[in-house]
C-alpha positions as a Markdown table, in Angstrom:
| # | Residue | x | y | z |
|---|---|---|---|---|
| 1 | Unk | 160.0 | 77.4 | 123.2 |
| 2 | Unk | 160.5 | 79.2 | 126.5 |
| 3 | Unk | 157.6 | 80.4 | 128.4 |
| 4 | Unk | 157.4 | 83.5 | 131.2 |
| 5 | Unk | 155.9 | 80.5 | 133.4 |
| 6 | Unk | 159.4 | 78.5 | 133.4 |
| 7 | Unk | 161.0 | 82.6 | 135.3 |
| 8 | Unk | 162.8 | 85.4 | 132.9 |
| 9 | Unk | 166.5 | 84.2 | 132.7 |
| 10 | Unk | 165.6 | 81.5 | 130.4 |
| 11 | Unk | 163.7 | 83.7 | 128.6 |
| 12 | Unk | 166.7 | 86.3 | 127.9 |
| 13 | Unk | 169.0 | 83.6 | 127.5 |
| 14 | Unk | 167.4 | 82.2 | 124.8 |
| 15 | Unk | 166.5 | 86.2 | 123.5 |
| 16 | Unk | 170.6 | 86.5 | 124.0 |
| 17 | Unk | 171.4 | 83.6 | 121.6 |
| 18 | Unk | 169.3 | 84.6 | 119.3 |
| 19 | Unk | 170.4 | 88.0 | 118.9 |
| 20 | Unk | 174.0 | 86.8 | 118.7 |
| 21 | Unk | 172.7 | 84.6 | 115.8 |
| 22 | Unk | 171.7 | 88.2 | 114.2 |
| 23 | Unk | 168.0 | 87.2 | 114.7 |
| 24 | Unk | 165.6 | 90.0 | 115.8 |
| 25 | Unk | 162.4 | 89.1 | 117.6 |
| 26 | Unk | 159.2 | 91.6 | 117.4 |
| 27 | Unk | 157.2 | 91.1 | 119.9 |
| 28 | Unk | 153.3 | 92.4 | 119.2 |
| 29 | Unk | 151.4 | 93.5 | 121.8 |
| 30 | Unk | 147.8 | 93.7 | 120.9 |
| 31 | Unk | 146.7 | 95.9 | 123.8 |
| 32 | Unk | 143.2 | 96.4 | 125.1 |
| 33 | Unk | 141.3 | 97.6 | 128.2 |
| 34 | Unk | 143.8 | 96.2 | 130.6 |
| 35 | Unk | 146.7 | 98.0 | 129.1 |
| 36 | Unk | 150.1 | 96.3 | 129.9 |
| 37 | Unk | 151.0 | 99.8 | 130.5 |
| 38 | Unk | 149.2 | 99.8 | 133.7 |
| 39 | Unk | 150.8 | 96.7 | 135.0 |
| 40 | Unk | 153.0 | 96.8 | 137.8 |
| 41 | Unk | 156.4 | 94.4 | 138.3 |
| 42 | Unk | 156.4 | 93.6 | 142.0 |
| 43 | Unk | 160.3 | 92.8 | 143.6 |
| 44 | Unk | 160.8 | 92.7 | 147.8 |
| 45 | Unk | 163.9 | 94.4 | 148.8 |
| 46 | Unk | 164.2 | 93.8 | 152.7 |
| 47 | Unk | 160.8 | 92.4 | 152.6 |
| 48 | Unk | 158.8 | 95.5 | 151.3 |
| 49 | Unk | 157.0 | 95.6 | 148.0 |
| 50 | Unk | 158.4 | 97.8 | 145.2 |
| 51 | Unk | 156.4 | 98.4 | 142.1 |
| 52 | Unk | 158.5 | 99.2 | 139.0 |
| 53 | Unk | 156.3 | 99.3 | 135.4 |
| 54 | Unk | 156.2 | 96.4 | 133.5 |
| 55 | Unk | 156.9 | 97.4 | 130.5 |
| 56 | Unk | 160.4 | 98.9 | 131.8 |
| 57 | Unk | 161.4 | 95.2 | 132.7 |
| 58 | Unk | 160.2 | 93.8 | 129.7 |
| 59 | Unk | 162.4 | 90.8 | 127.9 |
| 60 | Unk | 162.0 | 91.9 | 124.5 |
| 61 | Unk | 164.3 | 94.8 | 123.0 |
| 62 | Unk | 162.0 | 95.3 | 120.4 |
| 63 | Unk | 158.7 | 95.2 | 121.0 |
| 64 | Unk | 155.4 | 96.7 | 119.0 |
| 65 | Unk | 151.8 | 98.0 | 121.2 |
| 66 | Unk | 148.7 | 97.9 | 118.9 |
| 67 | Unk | 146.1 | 99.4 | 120.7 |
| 68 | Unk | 143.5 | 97.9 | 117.9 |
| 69 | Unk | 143.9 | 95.4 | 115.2 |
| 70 | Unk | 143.3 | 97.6 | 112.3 |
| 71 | Unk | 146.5 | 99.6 | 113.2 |
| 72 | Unk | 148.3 | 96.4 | 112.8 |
| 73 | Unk | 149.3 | 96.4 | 109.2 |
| 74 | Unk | 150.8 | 99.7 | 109.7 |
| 75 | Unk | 152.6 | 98.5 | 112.7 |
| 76 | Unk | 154.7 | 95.7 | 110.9 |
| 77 | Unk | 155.4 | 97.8 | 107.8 |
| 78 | Unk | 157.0 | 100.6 | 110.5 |
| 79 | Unk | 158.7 | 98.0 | 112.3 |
| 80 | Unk | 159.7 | 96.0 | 108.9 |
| 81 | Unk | 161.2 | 99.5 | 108.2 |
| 82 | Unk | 163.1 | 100.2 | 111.3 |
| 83 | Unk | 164.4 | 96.8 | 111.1 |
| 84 | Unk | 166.1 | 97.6 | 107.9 |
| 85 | Unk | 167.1 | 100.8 | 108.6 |
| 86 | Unk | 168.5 | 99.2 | 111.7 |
| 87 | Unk | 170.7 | 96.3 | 109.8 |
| 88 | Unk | 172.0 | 98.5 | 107.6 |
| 89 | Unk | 173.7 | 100.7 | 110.0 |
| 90 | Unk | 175.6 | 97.2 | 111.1 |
């Protein structure tokens, strides 16, 4: 398992080799007060902050925001659907 502590490129390595492997990932974001939306990715470029959203650098390709759990089931069955609309096209 790779975790965002150990930096990103292992991260989308390991999200690379899996995708060649034809293996999808969903990654479900239950989302809540602190939106992930809101968050900010800091990068220095000639040592000055510059703010970029997170979710614009985001590992995952695909990726699900829940804003409450009881969407959820309705969430999966949408993705589960776009997945195989998705591998069929292949």
């Amino acid at each position: 398992m790779v975790f965002f502590s150990q930096g990103k490129d292992p991260l989308i390595n390991a999200l690379k080799e899996l995708e060649h492997q034809r293996i999808t990932v969903l990654y479900v974001i239950v989302d809540g007060k602190n939106s992930v939306l809101n968050m900010n990715h800091v990068e220095f470029e000639n040592g000055k902050p510059k703010l970029t959203p997170y979710i614009a650098v985001f590992p995952f390709s695909f990726y699900a925001l829940v804003r409450t759990t009881s969407t959820l089931p309705g969430t999966l069955a949408e993705a589960i659907r776009q997945w195989f609309e998705m591998t069929m096209r292949d």
